[in-house]
DRENLO-965379 format. One line per 8 residues: their letters; for each residue x, y, z of N, C-alpha, C. Coordinates in pm, whole numbers. Layout:
N
A = X/Y/Z/X/Y/Z/X/Y/Z  ...;
END
This chain:
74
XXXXXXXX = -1341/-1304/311/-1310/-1288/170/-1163/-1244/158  -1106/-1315/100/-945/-1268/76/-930/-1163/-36  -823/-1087/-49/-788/-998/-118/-810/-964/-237  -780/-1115/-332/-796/-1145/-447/-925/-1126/-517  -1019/-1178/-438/-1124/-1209/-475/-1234/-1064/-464  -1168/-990/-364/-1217/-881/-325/-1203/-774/-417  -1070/-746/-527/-1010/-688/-579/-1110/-724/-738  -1155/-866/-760/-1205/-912/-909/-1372/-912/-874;
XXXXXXXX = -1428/-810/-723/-1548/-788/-772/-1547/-640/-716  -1480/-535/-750/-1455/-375/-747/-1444/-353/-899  -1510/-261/-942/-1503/-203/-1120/-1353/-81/-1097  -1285/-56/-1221/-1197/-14/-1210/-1187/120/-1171  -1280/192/-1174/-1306/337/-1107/-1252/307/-969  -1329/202/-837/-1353/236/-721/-1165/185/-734  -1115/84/-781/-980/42/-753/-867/162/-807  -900/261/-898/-821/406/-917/-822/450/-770;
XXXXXXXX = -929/493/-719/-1008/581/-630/-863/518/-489  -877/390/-452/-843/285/-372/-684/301/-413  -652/310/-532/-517/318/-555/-434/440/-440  -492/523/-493/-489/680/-496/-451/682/-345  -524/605/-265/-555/661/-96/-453/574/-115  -408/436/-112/-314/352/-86/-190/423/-114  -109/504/-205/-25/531/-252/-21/654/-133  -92/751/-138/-65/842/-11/-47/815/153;
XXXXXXXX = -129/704/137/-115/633/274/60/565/337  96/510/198/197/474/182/346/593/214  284/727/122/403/808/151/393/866/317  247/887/340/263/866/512/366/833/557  326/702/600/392/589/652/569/611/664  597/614/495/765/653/417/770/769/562  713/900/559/744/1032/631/755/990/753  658/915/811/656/907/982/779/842/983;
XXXXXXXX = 815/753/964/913/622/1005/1034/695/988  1057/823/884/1167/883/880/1184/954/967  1077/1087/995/1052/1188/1099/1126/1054/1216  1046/939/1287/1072/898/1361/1220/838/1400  1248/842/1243/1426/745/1275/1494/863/1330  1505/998/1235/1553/1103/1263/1558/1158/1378  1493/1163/1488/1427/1217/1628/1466/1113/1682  1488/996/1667/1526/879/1752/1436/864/1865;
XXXXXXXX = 1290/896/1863/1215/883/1938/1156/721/1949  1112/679/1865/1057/512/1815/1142/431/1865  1037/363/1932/1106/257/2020/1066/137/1851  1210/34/1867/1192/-65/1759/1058/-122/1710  1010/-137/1838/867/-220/1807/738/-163/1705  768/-22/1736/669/70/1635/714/99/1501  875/143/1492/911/124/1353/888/-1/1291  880/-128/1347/877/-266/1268/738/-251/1268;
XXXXXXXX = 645/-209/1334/469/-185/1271/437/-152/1149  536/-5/1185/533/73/1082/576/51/932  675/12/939/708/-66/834/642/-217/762  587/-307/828/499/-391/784/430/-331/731  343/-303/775/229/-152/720/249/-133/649  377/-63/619/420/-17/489/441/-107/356  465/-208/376/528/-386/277/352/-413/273  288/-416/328/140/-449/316/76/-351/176;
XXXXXXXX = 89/-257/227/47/-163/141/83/-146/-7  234/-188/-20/288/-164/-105/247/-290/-204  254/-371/-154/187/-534/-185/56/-516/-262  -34/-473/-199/-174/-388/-252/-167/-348/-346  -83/-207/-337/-69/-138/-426/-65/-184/-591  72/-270/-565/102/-376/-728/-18/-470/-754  -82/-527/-663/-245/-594/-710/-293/-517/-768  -342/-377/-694/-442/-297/-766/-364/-260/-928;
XXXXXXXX = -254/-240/-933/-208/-203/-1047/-191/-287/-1179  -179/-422/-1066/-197/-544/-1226/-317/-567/-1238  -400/-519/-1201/-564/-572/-1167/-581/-461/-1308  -528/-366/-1294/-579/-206/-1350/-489/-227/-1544  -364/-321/-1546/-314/-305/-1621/-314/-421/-1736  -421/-379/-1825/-381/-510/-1974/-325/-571/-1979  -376/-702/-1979/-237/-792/-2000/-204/-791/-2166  -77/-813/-2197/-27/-782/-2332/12/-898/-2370;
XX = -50/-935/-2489/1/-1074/-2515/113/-1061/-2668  185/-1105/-2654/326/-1080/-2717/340/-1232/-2800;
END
């Protein structure tokens, strides 16, 4: 089942709920990759994980939010 389709059979409660973890998950992600640039510990290969991860999420994120937001007809 792809994303889309996954997203138009969730009621808008569980996709708040789903928002919520996505958006914190997200500032995770933001913290580690910094902690990690900073420390210069991260070898490239894990920051570029990390960061996909992060573009994934964020991707999500704007679904769940146009999913969540009226469309306005003008």
């Amino acid at each position: 089942m792809n994303e889309q389709s996954d997203l138009s059979m969730k009621n808008d409660e569980v996709l708040r709920v789903e928002l919520e973890v996505f958006r914190h998950e997200h500032r995770d992600l933001d913290d580690a990759i910094r902690a990690l640039t900073e420390r210069g510990t991260a070898d490239q290969l894990t920051l570029q994980r990390l960061k996909k991860r992060k573009l994934r999420l964020k991707d999500r994120i704007a679904q769940i939010e146009d999913r969540l937001t009226p469309d306005i007809i003008a």
